[in-house]
N, C-alpha and C positions, 0 to 999 in steps of 0.2 A: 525696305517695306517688308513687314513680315507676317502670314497669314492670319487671316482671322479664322477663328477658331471655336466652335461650341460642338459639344456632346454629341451632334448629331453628324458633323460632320467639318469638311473645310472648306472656303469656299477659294476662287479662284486667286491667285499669292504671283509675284514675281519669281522669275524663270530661278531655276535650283532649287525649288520645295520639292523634298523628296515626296513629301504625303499624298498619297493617291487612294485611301479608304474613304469611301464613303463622300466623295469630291464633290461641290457643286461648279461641273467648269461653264454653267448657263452663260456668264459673263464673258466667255472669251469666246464661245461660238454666236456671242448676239453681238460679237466687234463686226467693224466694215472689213475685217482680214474674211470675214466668210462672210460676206454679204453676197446674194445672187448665186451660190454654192448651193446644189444639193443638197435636201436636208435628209434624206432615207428615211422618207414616210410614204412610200408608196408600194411597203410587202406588203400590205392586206391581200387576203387571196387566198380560195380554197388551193390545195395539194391533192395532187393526182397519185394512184397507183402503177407501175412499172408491172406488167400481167407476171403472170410465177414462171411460164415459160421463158422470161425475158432476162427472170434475174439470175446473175453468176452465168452471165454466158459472155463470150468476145465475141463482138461479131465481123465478118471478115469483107469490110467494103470500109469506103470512105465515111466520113462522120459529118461532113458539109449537109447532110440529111439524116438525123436518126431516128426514122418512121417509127421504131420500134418502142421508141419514148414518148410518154402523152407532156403535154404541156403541165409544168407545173410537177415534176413527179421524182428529181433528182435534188439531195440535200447538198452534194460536195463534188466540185470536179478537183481530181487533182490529174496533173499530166506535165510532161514535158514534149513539145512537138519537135518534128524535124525540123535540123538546123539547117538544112539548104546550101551544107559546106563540103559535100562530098565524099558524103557514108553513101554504101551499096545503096541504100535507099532512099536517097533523096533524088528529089528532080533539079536541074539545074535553073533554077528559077529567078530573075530579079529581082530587085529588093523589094521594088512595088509588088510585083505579082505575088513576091513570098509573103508581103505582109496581108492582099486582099487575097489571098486565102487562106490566114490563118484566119481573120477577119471575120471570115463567113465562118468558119467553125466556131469562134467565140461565141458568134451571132446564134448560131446554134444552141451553143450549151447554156445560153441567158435564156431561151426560151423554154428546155425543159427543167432549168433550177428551177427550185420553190421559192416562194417569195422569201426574201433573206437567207436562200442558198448561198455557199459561198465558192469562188471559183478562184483553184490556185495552180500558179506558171510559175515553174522552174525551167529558167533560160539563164545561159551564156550568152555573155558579149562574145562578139568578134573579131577576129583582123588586128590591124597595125598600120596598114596603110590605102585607106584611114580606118581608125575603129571604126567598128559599129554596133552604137549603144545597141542591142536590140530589146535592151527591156524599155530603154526609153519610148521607142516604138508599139511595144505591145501597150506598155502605158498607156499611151496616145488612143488607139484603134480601140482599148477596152472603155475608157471615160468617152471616147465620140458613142459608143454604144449606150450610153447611157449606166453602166455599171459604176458602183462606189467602190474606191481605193479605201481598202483597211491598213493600209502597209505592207513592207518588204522586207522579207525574212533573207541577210545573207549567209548563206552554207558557207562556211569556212573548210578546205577541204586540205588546208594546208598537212598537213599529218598525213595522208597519201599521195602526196602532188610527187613526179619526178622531178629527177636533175634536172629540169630543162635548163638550154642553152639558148634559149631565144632572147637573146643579151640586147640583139641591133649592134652595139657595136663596144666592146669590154674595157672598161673602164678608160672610156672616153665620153666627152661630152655631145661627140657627134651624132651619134643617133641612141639613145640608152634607149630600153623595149621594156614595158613592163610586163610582167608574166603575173597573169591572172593565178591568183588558188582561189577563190570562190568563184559563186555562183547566186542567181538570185535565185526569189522565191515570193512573186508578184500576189500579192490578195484582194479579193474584190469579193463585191456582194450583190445580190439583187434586191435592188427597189428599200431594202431596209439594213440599217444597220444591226439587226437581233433578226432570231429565227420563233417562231412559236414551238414548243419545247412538245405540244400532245403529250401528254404522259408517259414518255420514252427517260430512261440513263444516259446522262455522263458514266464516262468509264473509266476518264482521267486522274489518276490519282495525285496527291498535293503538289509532291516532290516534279512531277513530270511537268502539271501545272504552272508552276514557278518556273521553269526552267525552259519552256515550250511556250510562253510570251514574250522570250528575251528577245530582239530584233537578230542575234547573231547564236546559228547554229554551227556547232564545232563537232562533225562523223566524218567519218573516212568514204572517200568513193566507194564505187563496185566495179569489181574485176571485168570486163569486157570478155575475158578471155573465160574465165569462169562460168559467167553465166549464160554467154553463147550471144551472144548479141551486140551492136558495135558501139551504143551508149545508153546502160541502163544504169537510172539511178538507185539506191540503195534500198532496201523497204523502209530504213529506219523513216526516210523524208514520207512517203504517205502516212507510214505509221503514224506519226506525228501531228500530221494536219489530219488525222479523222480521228483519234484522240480529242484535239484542242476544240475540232470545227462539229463535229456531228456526237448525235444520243445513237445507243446500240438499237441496231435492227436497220439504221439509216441506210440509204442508196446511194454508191460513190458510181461516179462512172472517170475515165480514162480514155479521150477519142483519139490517145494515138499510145495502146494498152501495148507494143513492143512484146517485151519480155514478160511482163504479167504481177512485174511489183508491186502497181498498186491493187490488184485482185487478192494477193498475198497478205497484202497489209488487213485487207477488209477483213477478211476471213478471218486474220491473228485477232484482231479487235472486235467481231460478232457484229457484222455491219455485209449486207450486200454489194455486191460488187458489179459493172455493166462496162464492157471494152468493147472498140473499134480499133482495126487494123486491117491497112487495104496488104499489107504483104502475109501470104497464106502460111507459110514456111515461121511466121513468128507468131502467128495465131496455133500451131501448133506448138511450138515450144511454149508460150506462155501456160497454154493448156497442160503441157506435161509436166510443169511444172507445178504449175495448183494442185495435181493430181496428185504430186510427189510430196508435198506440201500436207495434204489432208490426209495421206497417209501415214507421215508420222505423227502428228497432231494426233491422229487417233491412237496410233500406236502409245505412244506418250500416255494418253489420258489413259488406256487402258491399265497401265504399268501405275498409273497414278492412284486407283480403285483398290 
């Protein structure tokens, strides 16, 4: 069967039609495969202000409360939380406990996104014996929330991955171990599948565009030892998803801002930035870093003139 086809556009075709311009897929979301499914018609909703004291600041306590945010007032979360595996800073928590309170912080950031905010987790799986999906879980705790899945972006991180030897057992049947190189990169949105645009920019250019919808990201990690921290992601990955997800001038926040990459990113891309972190010592360094950050940024621009 092969699509039908007019001037205006295509309508819904048997699976391997590459055509995706201008699609009408009305026929495939009115099947019973999404019958009873969320439809994302419930952004409408005025957008709140973040006060000017409030923005481009970390702030240094837990994020399970962010008084400092009104309802409705944050376009994009991007974060990676503590993995609960045994960096200085995690607590040793069970699996249940570790997930109701990540729980409560999601719960949190759904309530100061704007309607059709979008909120994105980059997590590792764990272990080996047994695994543990933990994005299947975040999964889980973000759709009991009521949040919509837009998809999962996997970071291919093969290009800096070590030797590892974490074989289980070499070239034997007995126990073979597979060794992760990526990582996900979970998305979700509030109440609507689109954002209302207010008369703000895209900043995204074509090429980055095209390349930054593929479901598989291929960049290298970030040094731990470099940047002083025991797992910071890259800027390239915020970069990326405030690019793709937000207009300039927007509000990202971070409720477990570490090192300060994605403050980094905002600032590289002309977007505000709002971090939580309960350890003081990384609220400092993140700090010193943005600092180090906008000072060659300006440097730069001046030589630029």
């Amino acid at each position: 069967m092969t699509a039908n086809r007019t001037k205006s556009g295509s309508r819904t075709s048997s699976f391997g039609s590459p055509g995706r311009i201008n699609h009408d897929s009305a026929p495939f979301y009115s099947s019973r495969l999404y019958e009873n499914l969320p439809r994302g018609e419930g952004g409408k909703g005025e957008e709140n202000h973040v006060t000017a004291e409030n923005l481009n600041r970390i702030f240094n306590k837990p994020s399970e409360a962010m008084d400092e945010l009104p309802d409705s007032s944050i376009h994009l979360m991007v974060t990676s939380p503590p993995y609960n595996a045994g960096k200085e800073y995690d607590d040793d928590l069970t699996l249940g406990e570790y997930r109701s309170f990540l729980k409560h912080v999601w719960h949190e950031v759904t309530r100061v996104l704007v309607p059709g905010g979008r909120l994105c987790i980059n997590i590792a799986n764990l272990g080996r014996k047994p695994y543990l999906p933990l994005h299947a879980f975040i999964i889980e705790d973000c759709l009991d929330l009521g949040l919509l899945m837009r998809g999962e972006i996997l970071w291919n991180k093969a290009s800096s991955s070590g030797a590892s030897t974490a074989w289980g057992s070499w070239l034997s049947a007995k126990n073979p171990t597979l060794r992760d190189v990526h990582e996900y990169i979970l998305v979700f949105s509030k109440g609507s599948f689109s954002r209302r645009k207010n008369g703000a920019e895209s900043t995204i250019a074509k090429e980055e565009f095209l390349e930054y919808t593929k479901s598989i990201w291929t960049f290298p990690a970030e040094s731990a030892k470099k940047i002083g921290h025991p797992a910071p992601f890259p800027v390239e990955l915020p970069y990326r998803l405030i690019q793709l997800y937000t207009f300039q001038g927007d509000v990202v926040l971070d409720p477990f801002m570490g090192s300060g990459q994605t403050a980094i990113a905002a600032l590289k891309t002309g977007r505000y930035y709002v971090g939580y972190d309960v350890d003081e010592d990384y609220v400092k360094l993140a700090d010193r870093r943005i600092e180090e950050y906008s000072e060659r940024h300006e440097k730069q621009h001046k030589l630029a003139i």
